[in-house]
C-alpha positions in Angstrom: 0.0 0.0 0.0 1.5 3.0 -0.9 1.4 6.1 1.2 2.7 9.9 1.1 3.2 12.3 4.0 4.3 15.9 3.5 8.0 15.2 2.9 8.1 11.4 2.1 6.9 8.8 0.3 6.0 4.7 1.9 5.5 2.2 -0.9 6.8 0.3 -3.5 10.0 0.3 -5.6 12.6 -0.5 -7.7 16.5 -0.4 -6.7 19.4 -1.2 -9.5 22.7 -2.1 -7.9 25.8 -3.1 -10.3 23.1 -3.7 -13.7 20.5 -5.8 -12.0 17.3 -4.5 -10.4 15.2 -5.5 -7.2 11.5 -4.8 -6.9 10.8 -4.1 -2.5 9.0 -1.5 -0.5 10.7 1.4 0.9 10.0 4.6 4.0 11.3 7.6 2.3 11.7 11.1 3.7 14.0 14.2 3.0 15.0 17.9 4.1 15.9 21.1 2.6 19.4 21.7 3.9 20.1 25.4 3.7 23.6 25.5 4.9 24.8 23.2 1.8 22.1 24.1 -0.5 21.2 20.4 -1.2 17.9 18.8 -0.8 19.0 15.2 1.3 16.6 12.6 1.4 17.2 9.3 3.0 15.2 5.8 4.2 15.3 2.3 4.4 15.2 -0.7 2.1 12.6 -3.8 3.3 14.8 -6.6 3.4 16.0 -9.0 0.8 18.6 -11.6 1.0 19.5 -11.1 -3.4 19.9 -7.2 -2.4 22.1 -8.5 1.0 24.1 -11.1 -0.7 25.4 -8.3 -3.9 25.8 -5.2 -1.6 28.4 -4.0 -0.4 28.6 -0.7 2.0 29.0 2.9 0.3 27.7 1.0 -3.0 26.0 3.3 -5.4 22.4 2.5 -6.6 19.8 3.7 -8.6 16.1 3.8 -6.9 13.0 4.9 -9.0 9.4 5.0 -7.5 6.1 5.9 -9.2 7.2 9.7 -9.0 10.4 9.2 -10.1 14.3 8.2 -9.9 17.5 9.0 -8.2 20.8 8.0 -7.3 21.9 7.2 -4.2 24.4 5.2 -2.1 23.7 2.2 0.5 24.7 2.2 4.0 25.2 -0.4 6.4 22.4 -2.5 7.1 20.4 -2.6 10.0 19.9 -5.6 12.5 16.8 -7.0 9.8 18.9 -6.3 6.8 17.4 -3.4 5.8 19.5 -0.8 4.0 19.3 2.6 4.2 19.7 4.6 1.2 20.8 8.2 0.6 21.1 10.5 -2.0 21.6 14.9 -2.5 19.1 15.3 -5.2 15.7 16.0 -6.3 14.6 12.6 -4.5 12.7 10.0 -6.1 9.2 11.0 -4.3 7.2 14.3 -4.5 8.1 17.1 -2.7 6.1 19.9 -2.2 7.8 23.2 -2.9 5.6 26.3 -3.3 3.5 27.4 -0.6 0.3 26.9 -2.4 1.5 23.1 -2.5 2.2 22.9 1.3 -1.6 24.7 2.4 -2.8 22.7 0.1 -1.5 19.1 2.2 -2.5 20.8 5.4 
């Protein structure tokens, strides 16, 4: 089921990782950071033991949702095998950035 939140997006995905490509669900969420100018947006991976067994720490990767596609670079997993992902970009979820857009949420 997916699901968006002001600055986030909960649902399905896709995540590419040296040429092949892994279907799973992922929590996405982001910030505007002001003192480097970047929009950072980070999350987690659900857990999959193909993803596990060809990762490797710092690895880039490519994750594209329904709204769109970025690039980003795994971390360590955590205790369930669940990566987090990263990336300084326009993130792969909607993001709403006019103030019409954010009254209109609320």
């Amino acid at each position: 089921m997916e699901h968006e939140h002001d600055e986030g997006y909960a649902g399905p995905a896709e995540i590419t990782v040296d040429g092949r490509t892994f279907a799973l669900n992922v929590r996405l969420g982001g910030h505007f950071q002001p003192l480097d100018g970047y929009y950072h947006w980070y999350g987690r991976l659900d857990a999959s033991d193909e993803l596990s067994a060809l990762v490797d720490t710092g690895q880039p990767a490519m994750l594209a949702t329904p709204h769109g596609s970025a690039a980003g670079r795994l971390s360590d997993p955590d205790l369930w095998g669940r990566y987090r992902i990263e990336g300084t970009s326009t993130p792969p979820f909607r993001v709403h950035w006019t103030l019409d857009e954010v009254e209109h949420v609320l």
